[in-house]
Structures are given as C-alpha cells and as structure tokens.
N, C-alpha and C positions, 0 to 999 in steps of 0.2 A: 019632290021629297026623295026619291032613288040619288039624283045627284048629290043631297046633301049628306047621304049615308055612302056613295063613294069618297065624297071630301074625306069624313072624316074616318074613313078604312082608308085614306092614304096617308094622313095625317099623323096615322098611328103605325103608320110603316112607315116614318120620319121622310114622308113626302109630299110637299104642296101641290094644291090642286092647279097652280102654274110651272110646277115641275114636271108634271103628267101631263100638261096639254103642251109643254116644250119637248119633252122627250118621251113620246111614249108606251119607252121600254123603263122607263120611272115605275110604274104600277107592278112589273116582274122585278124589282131589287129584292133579294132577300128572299124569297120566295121561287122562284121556279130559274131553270136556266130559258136561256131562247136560243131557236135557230131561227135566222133571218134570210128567207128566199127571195132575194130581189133579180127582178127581170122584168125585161122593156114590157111583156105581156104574157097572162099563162100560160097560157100556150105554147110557151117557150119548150123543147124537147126536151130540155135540161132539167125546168122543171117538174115535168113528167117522171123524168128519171130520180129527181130527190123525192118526191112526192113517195113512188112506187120501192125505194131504197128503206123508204120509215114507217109503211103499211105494215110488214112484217116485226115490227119493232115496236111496238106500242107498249107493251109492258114493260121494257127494259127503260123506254121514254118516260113511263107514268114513275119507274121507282128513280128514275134520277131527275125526276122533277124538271123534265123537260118537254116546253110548249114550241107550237110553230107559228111565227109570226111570217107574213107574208108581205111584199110591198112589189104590186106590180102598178104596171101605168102611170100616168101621172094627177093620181088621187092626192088629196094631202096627206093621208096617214102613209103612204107611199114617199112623198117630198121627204116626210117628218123621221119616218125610217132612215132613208138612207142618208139624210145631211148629219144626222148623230151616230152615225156609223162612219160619212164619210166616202159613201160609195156611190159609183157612177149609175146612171138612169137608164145608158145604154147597154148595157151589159148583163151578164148572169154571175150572181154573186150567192154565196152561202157565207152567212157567219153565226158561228156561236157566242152568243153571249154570256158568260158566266151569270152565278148568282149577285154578285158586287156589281151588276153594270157593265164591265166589261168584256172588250172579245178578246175572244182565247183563241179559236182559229177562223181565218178567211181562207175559201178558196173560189176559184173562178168554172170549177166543175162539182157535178153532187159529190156528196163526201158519203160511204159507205156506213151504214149504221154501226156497225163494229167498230168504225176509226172513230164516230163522236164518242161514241161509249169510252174508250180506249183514252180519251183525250181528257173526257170525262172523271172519268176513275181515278185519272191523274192526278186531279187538281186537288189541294188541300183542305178543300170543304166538304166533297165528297168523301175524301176516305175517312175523315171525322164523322159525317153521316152513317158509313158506311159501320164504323166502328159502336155506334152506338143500338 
C-alpha cells in the first residue's frame, strides 16, 4: 500500500512512477533543490570535507529547500545518479541540482556552503521565494 501512495504523490507532482525509477532525482522536481556527492567511496576525503562544509549549514540548507543526495560505489541508486547527471564513477564530483531538474553548478572539489547559497539566491526561483 506505501508504494501505491508514493505512485500517486508523484503523480501529482506531474511524475510517473517510471520517471522516478529512471531518474531519481524525478521525486525532488519542484520541491526541494539537490546537492549530488558522487565518489568511487565514502570515504573519499573530499567527502568528508563536503559532508563537514554543510554540518554547519543546515538551517540556511532547510530554508532554501535543499537536500543531499549521495551516490557512492557501485550501487544502483549510485549508476542511476550519475548516468542522469552524466558524471564519472571514478572520480569526486559535487552537483547542484536546481528545483526544475537541472544542474546549476558542478565541481570536481567540496564547494563551500556560502558559494551554494550564493549560487542559490541567484537563481530566479529563489528570489521569488525569497520575495514572497
């Protein structure tokens, strides 16, 4: 029964239940942004260092409606991550997602919580938010 009440809570966020098991960062449109930390394993230092960059940052993360999606190893929600972003298995990546689906910035090192804010505040849906 859970799954038939996620169907149809995506359904009504104009998303089929094969567009969330294609993509999914499908279930965050419209709804929250995403930062995407991919790397070969957690462990990664890098990840450490984004991890400990956004610890401090949680209420400026909670008011601009931004989650952390994670894709380490070679899980499938890991595959499925980065073939819809397009990013390598090898490597340490950070992307943000905006609210529409797409990424607004990639970098190949953590990105400082002030710079996604910054990136953030930028975008034309936020200051809409922001304004209301």
């Amino acid at each position: 029964m859970a799954r038939g009440w996620w169907t149809i809570g995506a359904m009504l966020l104009g998303v089929t239940a094969a567009q969330a098991a294609e993509n999914p960062l499908a279930r965050e449109r419209w709804t929250s942004r995403v930062l995407v930390i991919s790397a070969p394993e957690p462990g990664d230092p890098r990840v450490t260092a984004q991890r400990a960059a956004l610890e401090t940052a949680r209420a400026g993360m909670t008011e601009r409606d931004l989650v952390i999606r994670e894709a380490f190893g070679d899980t499938s929600e890991a595959r499925r991550l980065r073939a819809v972003l397009g990013l390598p298995a090898d490597g340490f990546r950070v992307v943000l997602v905006g609210k529409d689906g797409e990424a607004k910035r990639t970098a190949t090192a953590p990105i400082p919580a002030d710079a996604l804010f910054e990136t953030i505040d930028a975008m034309p849906m936020r200051r809409e938010e922001r304004r209301r």
